[in-house]
Structure formats: C-alpha cells, structure tokens
C-alpha positions as CSV (number, residue, x, y, z in Angstrom):
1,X,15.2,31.9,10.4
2,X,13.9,28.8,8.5
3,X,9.9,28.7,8.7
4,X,8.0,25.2,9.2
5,X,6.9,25.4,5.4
6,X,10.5,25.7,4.5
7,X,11.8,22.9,7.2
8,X,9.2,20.6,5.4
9,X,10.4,21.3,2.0
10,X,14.4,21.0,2.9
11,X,13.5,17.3,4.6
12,X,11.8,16.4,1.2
13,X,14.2,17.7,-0.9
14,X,16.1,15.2,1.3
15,X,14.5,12.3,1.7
16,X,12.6,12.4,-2.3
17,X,16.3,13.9,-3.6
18,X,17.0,16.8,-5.9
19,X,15.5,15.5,-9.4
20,X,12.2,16.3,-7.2
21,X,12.8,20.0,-6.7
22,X,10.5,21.3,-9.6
23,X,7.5,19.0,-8.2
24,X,8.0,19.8,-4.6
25,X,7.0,23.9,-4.4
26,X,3.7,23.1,-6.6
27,X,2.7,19.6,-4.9
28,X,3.2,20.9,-1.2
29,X,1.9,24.3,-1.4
30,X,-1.5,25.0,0.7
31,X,-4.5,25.1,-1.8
32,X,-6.2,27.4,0.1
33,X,-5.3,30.3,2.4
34,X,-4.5,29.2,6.2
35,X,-7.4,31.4,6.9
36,X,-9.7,29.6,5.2
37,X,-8.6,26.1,5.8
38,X,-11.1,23.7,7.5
39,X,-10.3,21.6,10.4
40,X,-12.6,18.6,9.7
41,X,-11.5,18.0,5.9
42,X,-8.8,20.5,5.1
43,X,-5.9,18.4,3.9
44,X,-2.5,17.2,5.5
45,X,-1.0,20.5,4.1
46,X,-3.5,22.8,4.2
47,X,-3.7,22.1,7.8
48,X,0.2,22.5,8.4
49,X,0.4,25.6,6.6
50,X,-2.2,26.7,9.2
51,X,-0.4,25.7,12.1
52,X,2.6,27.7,10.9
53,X,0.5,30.8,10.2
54,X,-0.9,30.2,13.6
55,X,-4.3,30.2,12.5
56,X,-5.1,27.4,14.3
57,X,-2.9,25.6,17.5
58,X,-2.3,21.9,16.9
59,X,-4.2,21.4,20.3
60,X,-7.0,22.7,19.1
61,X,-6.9,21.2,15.6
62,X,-6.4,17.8,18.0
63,X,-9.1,18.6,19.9
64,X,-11.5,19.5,17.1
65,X,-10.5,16.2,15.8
66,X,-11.8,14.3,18.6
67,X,-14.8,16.0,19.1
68,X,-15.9,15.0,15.9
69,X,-14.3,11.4,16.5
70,X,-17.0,11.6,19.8
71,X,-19.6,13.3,17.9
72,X,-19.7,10.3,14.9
73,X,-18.0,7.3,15.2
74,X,-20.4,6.0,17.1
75,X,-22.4,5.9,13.6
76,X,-18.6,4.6,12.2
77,X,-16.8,2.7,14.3
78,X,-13.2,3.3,12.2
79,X,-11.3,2.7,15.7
80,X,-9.8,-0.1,18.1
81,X,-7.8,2.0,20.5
82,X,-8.0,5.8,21.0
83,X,-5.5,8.0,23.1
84,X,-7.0,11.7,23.6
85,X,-5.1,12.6,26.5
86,X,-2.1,11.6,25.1
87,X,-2.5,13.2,21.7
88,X,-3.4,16.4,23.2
89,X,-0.7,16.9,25.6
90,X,1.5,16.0,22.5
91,X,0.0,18.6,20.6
92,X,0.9,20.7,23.5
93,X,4.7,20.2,23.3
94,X,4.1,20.8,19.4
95,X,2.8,24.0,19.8
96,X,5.7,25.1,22.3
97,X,8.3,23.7,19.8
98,X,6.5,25.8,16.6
99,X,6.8,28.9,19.1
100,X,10.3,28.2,19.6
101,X,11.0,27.5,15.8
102,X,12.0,24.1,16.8
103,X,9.9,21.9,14.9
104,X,10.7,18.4,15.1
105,X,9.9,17.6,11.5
106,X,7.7,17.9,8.8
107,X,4.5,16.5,10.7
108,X,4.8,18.4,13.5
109,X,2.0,18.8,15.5
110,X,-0.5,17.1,12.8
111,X,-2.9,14.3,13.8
112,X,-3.0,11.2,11.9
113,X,-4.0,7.2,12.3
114,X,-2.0,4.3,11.8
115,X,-3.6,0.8,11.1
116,X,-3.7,-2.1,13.3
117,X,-1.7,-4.0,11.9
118,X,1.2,-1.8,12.6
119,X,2.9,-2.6,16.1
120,X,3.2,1.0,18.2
121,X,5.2,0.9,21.5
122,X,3.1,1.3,24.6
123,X,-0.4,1.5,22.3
124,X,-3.2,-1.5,21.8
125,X,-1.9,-3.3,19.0
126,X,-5.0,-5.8,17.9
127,X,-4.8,-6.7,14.3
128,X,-8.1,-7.8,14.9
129,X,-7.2,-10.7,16.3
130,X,-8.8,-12.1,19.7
131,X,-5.2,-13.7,20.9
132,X,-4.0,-10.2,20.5
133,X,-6.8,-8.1,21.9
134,X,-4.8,-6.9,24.9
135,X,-1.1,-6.5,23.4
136,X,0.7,-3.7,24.2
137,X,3.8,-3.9,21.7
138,X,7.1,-2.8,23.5
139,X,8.5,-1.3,20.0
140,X,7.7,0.9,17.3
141,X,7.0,-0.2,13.4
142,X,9.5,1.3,11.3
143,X,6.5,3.3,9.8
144,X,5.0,4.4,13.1
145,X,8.9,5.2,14.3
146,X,9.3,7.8,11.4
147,X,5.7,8.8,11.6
148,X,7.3,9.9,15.2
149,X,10.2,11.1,14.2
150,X,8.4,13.7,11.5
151,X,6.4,15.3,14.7
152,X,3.3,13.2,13.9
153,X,0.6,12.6,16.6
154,X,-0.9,9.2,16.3
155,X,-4.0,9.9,18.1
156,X,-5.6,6.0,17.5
157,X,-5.0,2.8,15.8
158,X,-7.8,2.3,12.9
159,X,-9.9,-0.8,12.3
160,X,-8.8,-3.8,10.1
161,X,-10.7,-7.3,9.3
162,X,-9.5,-10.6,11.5
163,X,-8.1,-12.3,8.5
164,X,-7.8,-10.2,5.3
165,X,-10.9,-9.0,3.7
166,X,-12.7,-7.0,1.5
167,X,-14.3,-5.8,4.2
168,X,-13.5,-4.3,7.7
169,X,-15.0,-5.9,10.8
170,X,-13.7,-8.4,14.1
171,X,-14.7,-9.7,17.2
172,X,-12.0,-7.2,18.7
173,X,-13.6,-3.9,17.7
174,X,-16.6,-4.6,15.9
175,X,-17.9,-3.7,12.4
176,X,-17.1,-0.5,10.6
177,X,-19.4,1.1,8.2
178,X,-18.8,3.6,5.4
179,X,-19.8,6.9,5.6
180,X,-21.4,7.6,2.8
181,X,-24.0,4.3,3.4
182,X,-23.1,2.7,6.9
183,X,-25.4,-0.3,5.5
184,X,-22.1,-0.8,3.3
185,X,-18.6,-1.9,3.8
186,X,-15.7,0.9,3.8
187,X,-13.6,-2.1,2.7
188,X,-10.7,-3.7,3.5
189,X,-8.3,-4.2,5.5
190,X,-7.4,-0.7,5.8
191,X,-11.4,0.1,6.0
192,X,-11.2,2.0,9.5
193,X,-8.3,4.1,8.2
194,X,-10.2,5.0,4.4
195,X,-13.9,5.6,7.0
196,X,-11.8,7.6,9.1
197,X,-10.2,10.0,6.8
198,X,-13.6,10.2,4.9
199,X,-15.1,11.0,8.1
200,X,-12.8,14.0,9.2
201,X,-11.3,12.0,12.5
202,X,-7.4,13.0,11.1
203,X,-5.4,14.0,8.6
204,X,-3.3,10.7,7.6
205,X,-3.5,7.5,7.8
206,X,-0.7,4.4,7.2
207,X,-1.8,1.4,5.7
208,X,-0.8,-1.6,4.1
209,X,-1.9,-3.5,0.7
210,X,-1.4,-7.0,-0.1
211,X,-4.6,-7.3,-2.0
212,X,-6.1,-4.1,-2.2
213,X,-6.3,-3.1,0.8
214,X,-5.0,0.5,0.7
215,X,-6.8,0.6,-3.1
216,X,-10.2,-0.8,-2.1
217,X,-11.2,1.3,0.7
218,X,-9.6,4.5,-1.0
219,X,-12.0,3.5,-3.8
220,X,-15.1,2.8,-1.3
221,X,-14.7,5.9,0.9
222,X,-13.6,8.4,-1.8
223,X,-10.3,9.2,-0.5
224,X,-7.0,8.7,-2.0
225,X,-4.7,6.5,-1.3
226,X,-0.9,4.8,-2.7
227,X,0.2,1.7,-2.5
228,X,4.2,2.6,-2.5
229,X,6.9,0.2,-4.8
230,X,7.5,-2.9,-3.5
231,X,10.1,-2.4,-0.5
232,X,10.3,1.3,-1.0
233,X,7.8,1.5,2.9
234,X,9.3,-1.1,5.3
235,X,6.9,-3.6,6.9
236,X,8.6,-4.4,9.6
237,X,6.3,-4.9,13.2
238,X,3.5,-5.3,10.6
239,X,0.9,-8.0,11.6
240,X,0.3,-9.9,10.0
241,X,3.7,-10.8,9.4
242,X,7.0,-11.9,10.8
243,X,8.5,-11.0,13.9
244,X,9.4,-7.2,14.5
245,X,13.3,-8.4,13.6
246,X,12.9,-10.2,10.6
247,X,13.2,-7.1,7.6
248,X,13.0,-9.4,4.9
249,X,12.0,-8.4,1.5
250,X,8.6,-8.6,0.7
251,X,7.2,-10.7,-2.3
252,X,3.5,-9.0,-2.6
253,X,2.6,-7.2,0.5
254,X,3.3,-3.3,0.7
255,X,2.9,-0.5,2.8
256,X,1.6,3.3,1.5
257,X,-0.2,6.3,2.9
258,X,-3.7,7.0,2.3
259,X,-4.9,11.1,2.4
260,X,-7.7,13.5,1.7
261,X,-5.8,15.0,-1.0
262,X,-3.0,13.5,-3.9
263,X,-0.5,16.4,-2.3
264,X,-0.7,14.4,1.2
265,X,0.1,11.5,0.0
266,X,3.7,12.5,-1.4
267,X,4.4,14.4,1.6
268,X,3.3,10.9,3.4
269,X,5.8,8.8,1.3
270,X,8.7,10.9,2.0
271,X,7.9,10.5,5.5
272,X,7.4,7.0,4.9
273,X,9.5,5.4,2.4
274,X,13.1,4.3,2.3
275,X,15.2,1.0,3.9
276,X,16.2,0.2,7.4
277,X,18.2,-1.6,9.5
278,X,20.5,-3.7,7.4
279,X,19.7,-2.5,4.2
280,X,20.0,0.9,5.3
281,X,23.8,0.5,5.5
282,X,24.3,0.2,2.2
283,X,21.4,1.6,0.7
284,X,19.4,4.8,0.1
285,X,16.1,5.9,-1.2
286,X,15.9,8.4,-4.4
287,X,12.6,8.6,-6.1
288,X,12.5,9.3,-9.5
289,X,11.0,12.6,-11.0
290,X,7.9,12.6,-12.4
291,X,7.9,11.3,-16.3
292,X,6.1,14.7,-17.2
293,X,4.7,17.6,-14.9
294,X,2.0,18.7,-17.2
295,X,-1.0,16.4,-17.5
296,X,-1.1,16.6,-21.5
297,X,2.7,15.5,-21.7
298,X,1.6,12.4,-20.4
299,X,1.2,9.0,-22.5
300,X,-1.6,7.0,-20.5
301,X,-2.5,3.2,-21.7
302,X,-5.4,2.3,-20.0
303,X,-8.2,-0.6,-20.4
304,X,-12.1,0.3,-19.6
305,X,-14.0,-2.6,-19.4
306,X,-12.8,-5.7,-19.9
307,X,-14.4,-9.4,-20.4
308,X,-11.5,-10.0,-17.6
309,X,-13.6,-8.5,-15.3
310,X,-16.9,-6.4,-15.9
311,X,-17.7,-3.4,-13.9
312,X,-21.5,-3.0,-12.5
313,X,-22.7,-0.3,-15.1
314,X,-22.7,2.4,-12.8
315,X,-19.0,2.0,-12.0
316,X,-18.5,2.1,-15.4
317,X,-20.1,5.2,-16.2
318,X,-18.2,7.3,-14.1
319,X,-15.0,5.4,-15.1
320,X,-15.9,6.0,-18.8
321,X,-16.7,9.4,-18.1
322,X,-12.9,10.2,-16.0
323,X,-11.0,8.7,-18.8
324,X,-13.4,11.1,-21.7
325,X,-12.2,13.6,-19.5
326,X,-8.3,12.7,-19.8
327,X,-8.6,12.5,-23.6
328,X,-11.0,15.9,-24.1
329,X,-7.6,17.7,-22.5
330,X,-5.8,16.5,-24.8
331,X,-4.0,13.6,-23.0
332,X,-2.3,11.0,-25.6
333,X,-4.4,7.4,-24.7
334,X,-3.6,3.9,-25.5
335,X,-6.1,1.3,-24.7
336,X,-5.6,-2.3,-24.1
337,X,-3.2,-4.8,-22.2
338,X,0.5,-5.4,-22.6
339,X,1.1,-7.5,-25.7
340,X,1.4,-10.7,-24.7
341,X,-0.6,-10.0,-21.5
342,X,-3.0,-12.3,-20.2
343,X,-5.0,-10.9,-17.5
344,X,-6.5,-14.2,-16.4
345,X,-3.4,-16.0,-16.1
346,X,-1.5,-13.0,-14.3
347,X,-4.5,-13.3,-11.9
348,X,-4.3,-16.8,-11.1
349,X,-0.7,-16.1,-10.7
350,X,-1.4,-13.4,-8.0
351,X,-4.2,-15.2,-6.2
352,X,-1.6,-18.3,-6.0
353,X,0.8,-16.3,-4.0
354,X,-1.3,-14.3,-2.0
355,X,-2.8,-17.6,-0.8
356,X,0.6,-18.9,-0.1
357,X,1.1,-15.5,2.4
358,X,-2.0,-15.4,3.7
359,X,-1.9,-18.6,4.8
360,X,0.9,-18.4,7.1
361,X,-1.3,-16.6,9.4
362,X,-5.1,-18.5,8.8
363,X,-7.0,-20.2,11.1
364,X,-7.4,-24.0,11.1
365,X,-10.9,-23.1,9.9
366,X,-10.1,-21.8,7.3
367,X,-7.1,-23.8,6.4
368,X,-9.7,-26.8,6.4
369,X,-11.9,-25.2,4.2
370,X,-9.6,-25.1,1.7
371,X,-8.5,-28.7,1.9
372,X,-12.3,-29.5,1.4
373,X,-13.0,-27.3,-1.3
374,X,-9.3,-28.9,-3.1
375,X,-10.8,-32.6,-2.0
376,X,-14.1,-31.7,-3.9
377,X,-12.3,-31.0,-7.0
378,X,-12.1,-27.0,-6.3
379,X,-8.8,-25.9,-8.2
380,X,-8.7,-22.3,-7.3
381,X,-5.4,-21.0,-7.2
382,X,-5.6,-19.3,-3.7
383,X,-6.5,-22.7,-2.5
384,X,-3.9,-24.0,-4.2
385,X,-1.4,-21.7,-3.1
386,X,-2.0,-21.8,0.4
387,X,-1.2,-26.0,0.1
388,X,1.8,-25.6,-2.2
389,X,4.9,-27.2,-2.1
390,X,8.2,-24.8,-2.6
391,X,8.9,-26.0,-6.0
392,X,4.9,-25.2,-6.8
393,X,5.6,-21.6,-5.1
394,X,8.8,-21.3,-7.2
395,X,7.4,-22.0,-10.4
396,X,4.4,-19.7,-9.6
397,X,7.5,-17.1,-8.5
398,X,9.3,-17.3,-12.1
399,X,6.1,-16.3,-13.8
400,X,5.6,-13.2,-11.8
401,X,8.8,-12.1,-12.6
402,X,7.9,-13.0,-16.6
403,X,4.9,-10.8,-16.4
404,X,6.8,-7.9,-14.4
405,X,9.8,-7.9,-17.9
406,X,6.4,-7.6,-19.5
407,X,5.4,-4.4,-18.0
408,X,8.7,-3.0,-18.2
409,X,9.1,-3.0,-21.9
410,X,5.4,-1.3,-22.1
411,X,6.2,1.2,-19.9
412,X,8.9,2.3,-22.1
413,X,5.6,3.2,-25.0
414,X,3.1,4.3,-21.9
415,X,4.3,6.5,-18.5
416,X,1.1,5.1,-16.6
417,X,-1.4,3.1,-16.8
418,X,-5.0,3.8,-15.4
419,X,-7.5,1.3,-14.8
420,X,-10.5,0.8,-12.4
421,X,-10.1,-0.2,-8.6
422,X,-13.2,-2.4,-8.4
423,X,-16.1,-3.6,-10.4
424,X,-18.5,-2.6,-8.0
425,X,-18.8,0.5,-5.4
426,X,-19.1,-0.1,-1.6
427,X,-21.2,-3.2,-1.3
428,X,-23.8,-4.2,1.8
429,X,-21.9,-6.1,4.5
430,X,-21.7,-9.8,4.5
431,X,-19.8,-11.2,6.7
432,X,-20.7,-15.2,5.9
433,X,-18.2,-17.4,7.1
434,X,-17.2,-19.2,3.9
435,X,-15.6,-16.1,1.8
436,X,-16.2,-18.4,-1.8
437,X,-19.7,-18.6,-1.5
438,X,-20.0,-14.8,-1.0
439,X,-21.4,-13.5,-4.0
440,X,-22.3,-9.1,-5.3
441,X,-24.9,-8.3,-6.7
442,X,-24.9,-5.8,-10.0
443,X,-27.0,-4.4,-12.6
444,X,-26.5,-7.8,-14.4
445,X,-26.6,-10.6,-11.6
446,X,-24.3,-11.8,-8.7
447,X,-20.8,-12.1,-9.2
448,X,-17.9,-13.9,-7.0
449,X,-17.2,-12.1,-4.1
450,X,-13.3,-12.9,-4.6
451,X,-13.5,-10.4,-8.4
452,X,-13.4,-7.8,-6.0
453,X,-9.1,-8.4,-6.1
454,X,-9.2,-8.6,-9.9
455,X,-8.3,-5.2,-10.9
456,X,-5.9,-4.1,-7.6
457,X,-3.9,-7.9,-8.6
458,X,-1.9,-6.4,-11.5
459,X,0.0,-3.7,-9.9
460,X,0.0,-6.1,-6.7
461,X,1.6,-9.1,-8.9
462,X,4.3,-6.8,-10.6
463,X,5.4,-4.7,-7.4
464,X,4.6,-1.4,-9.5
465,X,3.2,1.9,-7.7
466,X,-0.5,2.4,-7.7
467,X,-2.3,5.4,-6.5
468,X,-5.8,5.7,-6.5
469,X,-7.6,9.3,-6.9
470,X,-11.7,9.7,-6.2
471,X,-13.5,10.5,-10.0
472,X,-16.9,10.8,-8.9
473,X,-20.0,8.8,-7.6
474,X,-22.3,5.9,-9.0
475,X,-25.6,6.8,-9.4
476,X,-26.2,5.3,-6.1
477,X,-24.4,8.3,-4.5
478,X,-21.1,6.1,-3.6
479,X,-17.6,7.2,-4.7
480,X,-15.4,5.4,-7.5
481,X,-12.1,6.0,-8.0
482,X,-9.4,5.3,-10.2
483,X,-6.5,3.4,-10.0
484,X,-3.2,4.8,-11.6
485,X,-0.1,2.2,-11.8
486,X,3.4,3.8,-12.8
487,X,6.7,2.1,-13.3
488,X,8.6,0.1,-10.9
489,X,10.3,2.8,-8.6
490,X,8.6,5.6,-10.3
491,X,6.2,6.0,-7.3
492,X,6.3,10.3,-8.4
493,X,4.5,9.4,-12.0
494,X,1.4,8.2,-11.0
495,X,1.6,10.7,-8.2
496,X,2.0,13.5,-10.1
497,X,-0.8,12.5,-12.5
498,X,-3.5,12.2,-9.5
499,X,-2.2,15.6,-8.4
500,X,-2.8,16.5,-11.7
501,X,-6.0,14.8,-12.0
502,X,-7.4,16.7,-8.7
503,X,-8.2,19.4,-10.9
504,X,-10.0,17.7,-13.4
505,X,-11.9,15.4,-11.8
506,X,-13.2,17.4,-8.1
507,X,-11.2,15.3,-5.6
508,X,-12.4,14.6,-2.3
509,X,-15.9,14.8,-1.4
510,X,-17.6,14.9,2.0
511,X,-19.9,12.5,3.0
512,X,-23.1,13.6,3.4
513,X,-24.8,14.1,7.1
514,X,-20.9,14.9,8.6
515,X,-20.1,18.4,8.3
C-alpha cells in the first residue's frame, strides 16, 4: 500500500522530473521525528509527516492553527478574510481520506494562506482595494486551483498594500505589523503572508514578486521565501493584473512560495509551478537538477557592499558574517558584478518597467503625481516608465534582454550568486502619501525610501530564480536574510544551496513573545 510520504514523493518525482530523484529523499524528509514536531512552527513537512504517522489529525493541527490566529493577530493583523468553519470541516474530509489511504495529493490535510491578490472562488478576494472590498471571485487562480488539487486547506487570504509597497497596509484590512517589532513594517506586498508564517497562523503561504515582494518580507519577518523563474508559477486571476482569461506571459512580475523552512518551499514549487491552459498543450515543466548537492561543490559569486547601494551597518554585519561562514567551509567565492555590469543602469532599467506595469493599475493620484514630479524636472525612471510611449518601453525591453545574455555567460564561471535582500531590516511604518519623499533612516543618515528595490531589481530585471534564506539578526534583534539568485530555469540551484545553508546558518527563528 503506498503511504502519504511516498504519494508525495511519486507526484514530485512527477511534476520536478527524474534528474530530481537524488535531491527529493534528502530535501523532503521530516527533520525531526513526528513525535516531536511542533504545531505552531514545525515546517510544511514536518507537519505532513505527522499527519501520516498520526501523531496529530489535520483537524486538530487546523484547529491549533486558529487558536493561535485568535490568540495573536490581534497584535498582527496578517489577514483580510478568514474561513474557520470551512477549513476545519475540510480538515475533516482530510482526515477520513488519510484513514482510507486516499489522499488527494501531496498537501493533504495541511493549512496554508494564499495572498490577496490571488482570486479564490467563493472566498473575499480584496487586493486591498476599496472597489474590491466585497468581491467574491467566481473562479480559482491557477495557483489556488492546484493548491486545491494537492489537498491544501486555505484557511484565509493574507494582507497586501493598496497599491504596491514596501510595506503592508489598506483601507480594506488595516495595517499589519511584524512580529518581531509590530512598530515595524513586515513588508511588502506579500507582508501578511511573511507576518503570518513568522507568527505560526499556517504552514504555506503563495505570494507574488514584482518588486520584492516575496524577497522583502521573507527578509523582514525571517522566513524564507522563492521568487520562482519567470513563467515557471502562472499568474493568472492575480490582481493586480489582467483578467482571469488573459495567460499572457509575464515581463517582470512572478509568482513563488514563501515557507518556514528551504525544504517547504520546493515541495511548494512542485505544487506550484508549471503552464496552463494554452501553453499547457504543448508544453511541460522539468526543473533542472541542482548544479551540485554538496555545499562545498558549489562556485558562489557574490557582492557585499556595494557603492550601488549601502547597507545600514548592522545589515552588513550579519551579511558579512553569512558569507565568512560560506568561505570558512570551504565554499569556492567570487566577488563582484558581471563584467560589463552596471548596477545603476540595470536598475534604472528595472524601475522603468516596473513603472510601466504598475501603472496600469494606479490611481489618478498617483498617476498625477508623477506628471508633476516629470513637469518639475524629476527624471526618475519609474516616472518615466509609467508615461512611456511603446517605442520608449521597447527600447527599455532590448536592454533587459542585453543584461539577461550578460548573466548567462557568468553563470557558466558561477552556479549562484548571493547577495543581500535589503539595505536596511524591518523599518518603522510610514505610510506618507507621496512614496518619493519617504525617506530610512541608518547608522549613516536617511536614505530614499525607493533603495529599498535596489538589491531584489537584479534577479527581478533578468527573470532568474531568487530564494531568500534567514542568516541571522541585526543588532536591533530583527532578522536579515540573504538573497540567492540561480540561472534562468534552474530554480533547484539556489534551492538546494538554502537547504544547504539551513545548516549553516540556524534557519528560522521564532519571534519573541509568540510561543
């Protein structure tokens, strides 16, 4: 009879293909017996080997989960739209199908979150958004349809900022905090999903990163998180966006897990990634294996601190001390940028097309900010973006493309290429109106709130995979944590190497005042 362990392992041997087989045993396997797994911030697969050793039912893992939702997010806030009774009589059905040894897939039975922006049939579906504070979206996301499929239960829809922020907070749901300081930000836009997890309210969460915003929070709420390839995690029914019809291919925006643990997050991607509807008749998903399995077999370029974009010193110091770590073991390290690579330039290249995306969906408020700030002379390329022309959006097009042949021939010398997340940790919130004259303050003065996208915008720019692994906390007691950038495709490399890293650098921590 095939156990639930080995039904999870046969669908990823599926869905990630066979070159994955020698990662899959290792990366999926419980880290610590089912007896001793803990059901506020045990991982994704701790927490399903536990259901199938019956050491815990998944209606009383559900359960647990929203007594501590009703026990602390009142101090959080991480959720729009919560569905107990739902979840649990889910959970119910999950438990009958493990006792029948009929699980439904992979998931089965485990409770996770799904961001706002994701449309989920018959559930709230906000983005934040006042004109959508009452929808009630008739069909699934392709991401919340597999989520479904695995035997997932989606027990809420996690906060997200009105218009794409740093920072998490609408007139919809309110302001979430982070819970290691809830004077801070958790980030954003996936900030209640990153608070969430950090909190112990679930197991998994589904977000979505245009400009950081799977990578930010990960990095603010010391959790990990992946943004997936370019295309590999549909976006369709994500808002904002087009219609729930229109699969079209995606320029910068991506979709990715975010976890407790670096295993969770691969077993999230195989749930996760691969095409639909047209391209799904003519295409399929098969993720690359791993570059190396061993962390020492692995040739890392990386850059520290850079003039590009100075971290706040404490920042630094735990990023310095991460990558002393990777070299002490014995790791092979290359520092510096692509030759040829200009970090500036690849920047304004990235803020010029995020501003022509994220300006499909602005308010005329702040569409008319811009126009003013252009009038006054103000040549920022997000501005600038957001006004263009198609030829101006072209041009801007062919130079991403330059810089991703750039990256290709270096990752034939390097297999990743690590890097921080942010040049400061969680910051206070500050929700002025006028994002440009937003400014965070470090050891050595304020700095432009917009630097906060400087170091997510390479990986963003070039399509490429990025996870990003908590190292360790600033002297101010918030997390930092490290962003890892593999190949185009090669979504298993940088995986692989924050698995790897898990060991080295502690993982996931709990927020103090929440156990």
């Amino acid at each position: 009879m095939t156990t639930f362990t080995d039904a999870r392992r046969n669908f990823l041997r599926t869905a990630l293909g066979s070159a994955m087989l020698p990662l899959i045993p290792s990366a999926l396997s419980a880290s610590t017996a089912p007896g001793q797994f803990d059901p506020s911030f045990g991982s994704a697969v701790d927490a399903l080997a536990a259901l199938d050793a019956k050491v815990i039912s998944s209606v009383e893992l559900t359960r647990h989960v929203f007594d501590r939702i009703r026990r602390y997010d009142s101090r959080i806030n991480a959720f729009v739209t919560l569905r107990e009774e739902s979840a649990v009589a889910e959970a119910r059905a999950a438990d009958e199908r493990r006792a029948r040894r009929q699980v439904l897939g992979v998931l089965d039975g485990l409770p996770v979150m799904v961001k706002d922006y994701y449309e989920t049939a018959g559930i709230r579906t906000t983005a934040g958004l006042q004109r959508l504070k009452d929808f009630v979206p008739a069909t699934d996301a392709t991401v919340v349809a597999r989520l479904k499929r695995a035997g997932a239960l989606i027990i809420g829809k996690t906060n997200t900022p009105e218009e794409g922020d740093a920072q998490t907070y609408n007139t919809v749901a309110g302001t979430t905090n982070n819970p290691w300081d809830v004077t801070r930000t958790p980030g954003g836009s996936t900030g209640g999903g990153a608070a969430a997890l950090a909190s112990g309210f679930g197991f998994l969460e589904v977000g979505s990163d245009i400009g950081g915003s799977i990578r930010i929070p990960s990095h603010f709420c010391g959790v990990y998180g992946h943004k997936a390839t370019l295309d590999v995690v549909p976006q369709d029914g994500h808002i904002p966006g087009g219609p729930r019809e229109l699969n079209a291919p995606q320029v910068l925006g991506v979709g990715g897990p975010l976890a407790r643990s670096a295993p969770d997050l691969l077993l999230a991607l195989g749930v996760l990634g691969g095409p639909n509807g047209d391209m799904a008749l003519g295409y399929r998903w098969l993720l690359p294996p791993p570059r190396a399995e061993n962390l020492r077999r692995f040739r890392i370029g990386f850059v520290h601190d850079d003039a590009y974009c100075p971290l706040d010193a404490e920042v630094a110091a735990v990023v310095a001390d991460a990558l002393n770590r990777m070299s002490a073991v014995g790791i092979s390290m290359k520092a510096g940028w692509p030759k040829s690579f200009d970090a500036q330039a690849s920047f304004d290249n990235y803020a010029f097309l995020l501003g022509s995306i994220i300006s499909r969906d602005a308010s005329s408020t702040l569409l008319e900010q811009m126009r003013r700030r252009i009038a006054q002379g103000d040549r920022a390329p997000y501005y600038l973006g957001a006004l263009a022309t198609h030829r101006e959006w072209d041009e801007q097009n062919v130079r991403r493309m330059r810089a991703q042949a750039v990256w290709r021939e270096y990752f034939k010398e390097v297999d990743a290429f690590v890097s921080p997340v942010c040049f400061v940790a969680a910051f206070p919130h500050d929700h002025t109106p006028d994002r440009a004259s937003r400014t965070l303050l470090t050891a050595a003065g304020k700095r432009p709130y917009l630097d906060v996208a400087k170091w997510i915008a390479p990986a963003a720019l070039l399509g490429c995979p990025a996870t990003v692994i908590p190292i360790g906390h600033a002297s101010s007691g918030l997390p930092v944590g490290l962003q890892i950038m593999g190949p185009y495709m090669e979504d298993a490399t940088p995986l692989t190497i924050a698995l790897c890293m898990q060991q080295l650098t502690g993982g996931f921590a709990q927020p103090p005042g929440l156990a």
